[in-house]
C-alpha positions as CSV (number, residue, x, y, z in Angstrom):
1,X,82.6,-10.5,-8.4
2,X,85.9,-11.6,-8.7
3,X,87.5,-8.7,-10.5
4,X,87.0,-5.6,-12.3
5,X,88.8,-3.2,-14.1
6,X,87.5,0.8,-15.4
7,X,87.7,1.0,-18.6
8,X,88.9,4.6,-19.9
9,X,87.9,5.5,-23.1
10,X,90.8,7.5,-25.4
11,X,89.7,10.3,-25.1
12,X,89.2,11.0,-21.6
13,X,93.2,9.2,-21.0
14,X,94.4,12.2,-23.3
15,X,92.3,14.6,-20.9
16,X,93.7,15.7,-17.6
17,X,91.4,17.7,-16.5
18,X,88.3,15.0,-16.9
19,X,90.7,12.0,-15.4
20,X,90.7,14.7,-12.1
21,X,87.4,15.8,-11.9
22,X,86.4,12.0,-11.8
23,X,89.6,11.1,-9.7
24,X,90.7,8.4,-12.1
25,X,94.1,7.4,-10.8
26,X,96.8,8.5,-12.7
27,X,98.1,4.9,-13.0
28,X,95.1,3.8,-15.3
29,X,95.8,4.7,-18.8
30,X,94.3,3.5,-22.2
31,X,93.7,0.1,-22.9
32,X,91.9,-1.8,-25.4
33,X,88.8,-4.1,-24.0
34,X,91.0,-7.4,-24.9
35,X,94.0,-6.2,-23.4
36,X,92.0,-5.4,-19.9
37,X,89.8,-8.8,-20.6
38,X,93.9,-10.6,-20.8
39,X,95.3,-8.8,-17.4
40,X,92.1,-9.7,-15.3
41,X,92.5,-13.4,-16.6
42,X,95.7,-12.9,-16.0
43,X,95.4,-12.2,-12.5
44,X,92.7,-15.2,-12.2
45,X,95.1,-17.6,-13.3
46,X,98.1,-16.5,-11.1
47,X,95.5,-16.9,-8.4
48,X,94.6,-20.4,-9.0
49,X,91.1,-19.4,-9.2
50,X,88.6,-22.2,-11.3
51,X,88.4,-21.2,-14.7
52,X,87.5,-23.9,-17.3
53,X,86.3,-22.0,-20.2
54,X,85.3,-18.5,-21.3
55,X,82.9,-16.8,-23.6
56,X,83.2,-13.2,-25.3
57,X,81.2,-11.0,-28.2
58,X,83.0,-9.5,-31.2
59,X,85.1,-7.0,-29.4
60,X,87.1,-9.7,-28.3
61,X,86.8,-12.3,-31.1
62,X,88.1,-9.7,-33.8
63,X,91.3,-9.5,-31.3
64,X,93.8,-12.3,-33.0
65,X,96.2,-11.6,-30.0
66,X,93.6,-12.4,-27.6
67,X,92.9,-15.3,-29.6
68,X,96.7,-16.5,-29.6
69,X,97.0,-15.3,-25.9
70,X,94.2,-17.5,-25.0
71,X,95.7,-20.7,-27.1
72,X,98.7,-20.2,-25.1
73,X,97.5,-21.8,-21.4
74,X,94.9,-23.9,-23.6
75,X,91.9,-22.3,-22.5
76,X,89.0,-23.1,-23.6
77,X,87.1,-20.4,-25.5
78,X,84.1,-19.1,-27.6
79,X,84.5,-16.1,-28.7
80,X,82.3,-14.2,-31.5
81,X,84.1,-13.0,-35.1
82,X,82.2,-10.6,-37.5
83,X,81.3,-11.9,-40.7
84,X,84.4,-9.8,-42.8
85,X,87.0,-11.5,-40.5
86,X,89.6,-14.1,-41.8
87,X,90.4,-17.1,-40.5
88,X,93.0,-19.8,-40.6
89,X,90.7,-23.1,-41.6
90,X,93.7,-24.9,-41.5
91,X,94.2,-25.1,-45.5
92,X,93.8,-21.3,-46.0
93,X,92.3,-18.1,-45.2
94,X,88.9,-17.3,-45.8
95,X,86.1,-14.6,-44.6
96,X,84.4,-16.0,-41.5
97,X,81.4,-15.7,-44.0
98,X,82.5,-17.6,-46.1
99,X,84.1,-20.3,-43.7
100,X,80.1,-20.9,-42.3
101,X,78.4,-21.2,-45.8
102,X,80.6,-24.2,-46.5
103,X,79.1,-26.1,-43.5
104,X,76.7,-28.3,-43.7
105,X,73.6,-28.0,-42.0
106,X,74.0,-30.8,-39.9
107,X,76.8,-29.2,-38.4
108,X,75.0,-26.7,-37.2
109,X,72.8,-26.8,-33.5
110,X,69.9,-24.5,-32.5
111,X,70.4,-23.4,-28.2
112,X,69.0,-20.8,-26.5
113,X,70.6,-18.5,-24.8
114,X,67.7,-17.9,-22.2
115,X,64.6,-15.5,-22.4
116,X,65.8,-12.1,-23.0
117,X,63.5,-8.7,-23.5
118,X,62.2,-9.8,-26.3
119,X,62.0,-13.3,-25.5
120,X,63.9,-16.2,-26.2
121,X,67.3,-15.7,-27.5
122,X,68.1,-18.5,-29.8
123,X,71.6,-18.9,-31.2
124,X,73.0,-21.1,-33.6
125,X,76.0,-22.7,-32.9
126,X,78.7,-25.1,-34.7
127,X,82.5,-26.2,-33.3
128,X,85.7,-26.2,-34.8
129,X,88.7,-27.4,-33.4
């Protein structure tokens, strides 16, 4: 492990008397998933540490600053959107739903993921740049 981080949820940052019966340090206050995800890559950069590319689910996808923050360095990224997000397609703005009915099939490639609990986890993905 290279790094970590506790995530505090908002409500127990607004509760003293939780934080110090768990001894969370009262330096750690509230932050969003995307803005821990950016200080620990943060630190991982300043450090020089090998980083070519990064993957994350939703929580981070739905995050346009995350997005833009990762653009920044140019580092290389997947990161999961839900369905009801917009995005820039370069012409316009359009649902993420509607973005991937316009593909064509071809575009699209069938990977797994590895076997998970309830077996193979296959995905289908397609690039934009």
């Amino acid at each position: 492990m290279l790094d970590r981080a506790l995530y505090l949820p908002k409500a127990w940052a607004a509760d003293a008397s939780r934080r110090t019966a768990a001894s969370v340090p009262t330096e750690v206050r509230f932050a969003t998933k995307p803005q821990m995800a950016q200080r620990i890559l943060r630190r991982v950069l300043e450090a020089d540490l090998p980083l070519s590319w990064l993957t994350g689910d939703t929580v981070y996808g739905n995050d346009w600053r995350m997005r833009t923050w990762l653009e920044e360095p140019r580092m290389p990224y997947v990161l999961g959107v839900s369905a009801q997000y917009r995005l820039f397609t370069g012409q316009v703005c359009a649902w993420a739903t509607t973005v991937v009915q316009r593909l064509p099939e071809a575009a699209w490639h069938r990977c797994s993921c590895g076997a998970g609990s309830k077996g193979e986890q296959l995905s289908d993905w397609t690039r934009r740049s």
